[in-house]
C-alpha positions, 0 to 999 in steps of 0.5 A: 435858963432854957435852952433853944431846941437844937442848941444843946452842946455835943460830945462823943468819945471816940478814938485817941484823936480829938477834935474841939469845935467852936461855934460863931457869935450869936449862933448856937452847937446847932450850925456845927452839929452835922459837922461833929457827928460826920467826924463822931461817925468817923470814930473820933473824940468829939467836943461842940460846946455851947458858948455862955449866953448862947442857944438862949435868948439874946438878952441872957447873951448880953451879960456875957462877953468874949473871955466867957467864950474863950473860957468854955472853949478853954474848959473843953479843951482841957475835957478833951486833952484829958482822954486824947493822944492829939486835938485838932480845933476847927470853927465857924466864924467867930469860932474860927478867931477863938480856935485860932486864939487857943492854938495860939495860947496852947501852942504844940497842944493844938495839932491844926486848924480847920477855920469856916468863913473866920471872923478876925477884924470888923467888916461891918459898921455893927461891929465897928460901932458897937462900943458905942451904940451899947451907951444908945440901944440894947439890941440890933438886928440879928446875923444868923441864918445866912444860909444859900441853901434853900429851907435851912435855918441856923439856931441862932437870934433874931438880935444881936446884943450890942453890949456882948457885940462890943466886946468883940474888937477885944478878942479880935485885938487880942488874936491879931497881935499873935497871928504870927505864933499859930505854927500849926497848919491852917485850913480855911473854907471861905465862901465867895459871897458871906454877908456877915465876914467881909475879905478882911479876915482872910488877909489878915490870915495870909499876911500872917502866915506863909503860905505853905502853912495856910491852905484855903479852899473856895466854898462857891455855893454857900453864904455865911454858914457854910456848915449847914449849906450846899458845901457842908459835904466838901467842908466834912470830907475835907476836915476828916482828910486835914486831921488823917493827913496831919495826925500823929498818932500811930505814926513812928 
């Protein structure tokens, strides 16, 4: 299957320090590929896997759902862990839920997350009925490119297939029920105004965690994709200080 012009996964092998990330549901490598070449360019080991079924069209995408996500982020993680000292997991919407269900599961593994806009619980009614409207239609209009910043486009699908959709509560379900055993420090960027993430999710994260453990920082001009809008910057220089801050390596 070809893949979308942009799309395609990204690895660098830096230093010692690693960093996984995970792109969100329908979106491609593309809407992080800035983010993995500013932390490359700081002399990091680098991980951007293309989730199963994404980058090339949405009806490939509707044969696949959330445990095929989690397994490639899972495959490239244990890619990483294989030439790295420490790794630190960072994600954009959904790929903030599967970040969030990796260190969960791979627990001290997991040095600390770094989460943009997380996707946690249902916050629209496409979500929430997806069950059952796969029994009615295969596909609904796209959620990609909610970008504030003006001539920028995310590689992503104009459709979103409902049958893949609905396998989202499943993973959503499954990470909330463990919130309580993410122990690694949390950095979230959420935007004031996201037109795919309602405030669900980011209350779902305080309740869970102490709030010496979460720290959230306010992206005031971007929408959804805050990785490819006008606080990209802030998001980049702000992960590269999280993962310098919290490192091991090196320390006594």
């Amino acid at each position: 299957m070809p893949v979308m012009p942009g799309a395609e996964p990204f690895a660098y092998d830096g230093g010692t320090t690693g960093v996984l990330l995970c792109h969100g549901f329908t979106g491609s490598p593309q809407s992080l590929r800035p983010w993995a070449d500013y932390l490359a360019e700081a002399g990091l080991s680098v991980r951007l896997p293309r989730l199963p079924g994404h980058g090339t069209t949405w009806q490939d995408m509707a044969h696949t759902r959330w445990e095929d996500w989690y397994a490639e982020v899972d495959r490239s993680f244990d890619e990483l862990r294989a030439r790295s000292d420490e790794i630190f997991v960072m994600g954009l919407s959904m790929g903030g839920c599967l970040a969030l269900r990796l260190a969960e599961l791979r627990d001290a593994a997991v040095s600390g997350l770094v989460l943009v806009n997380p996707s946690l619980t249902a916050d629209t009614r496409l979500f929430a009925l997806a069950p059952v409207l796969k029994l009615v239609v295969p596909s609904l209009k796209g959620i990609a490119s909610d970008i504030k910043k003006e001539n920028t486009t995310e590689v992503g699908y104009q459709r979103v297939p409902v049958k893949a959709a609905a396998t989202l509560p499943g993973l959503w379900r499954s990470t909330q029920a463990r919130l309580g055993d993410v122990t690694q420090p949390v950095l979230v960027y959420q935007s004031t105004v996201d037109h795919v993430v309602g405030p669900a999710s980011l209350k779902l994260l305080r309740s869970a965690l102490p709030g010496e453990q979460l720290e959230v920082r306010e992206c005031a001009d971007s929408y959804h994709v805050a990785t490819l809008d006008n606080d990209a910057q802030a998001i980049f220089t702000g992960s590269l200080e999280f993962v310098r801050t919290h490192s091991r390596v090196g320390r006594g």
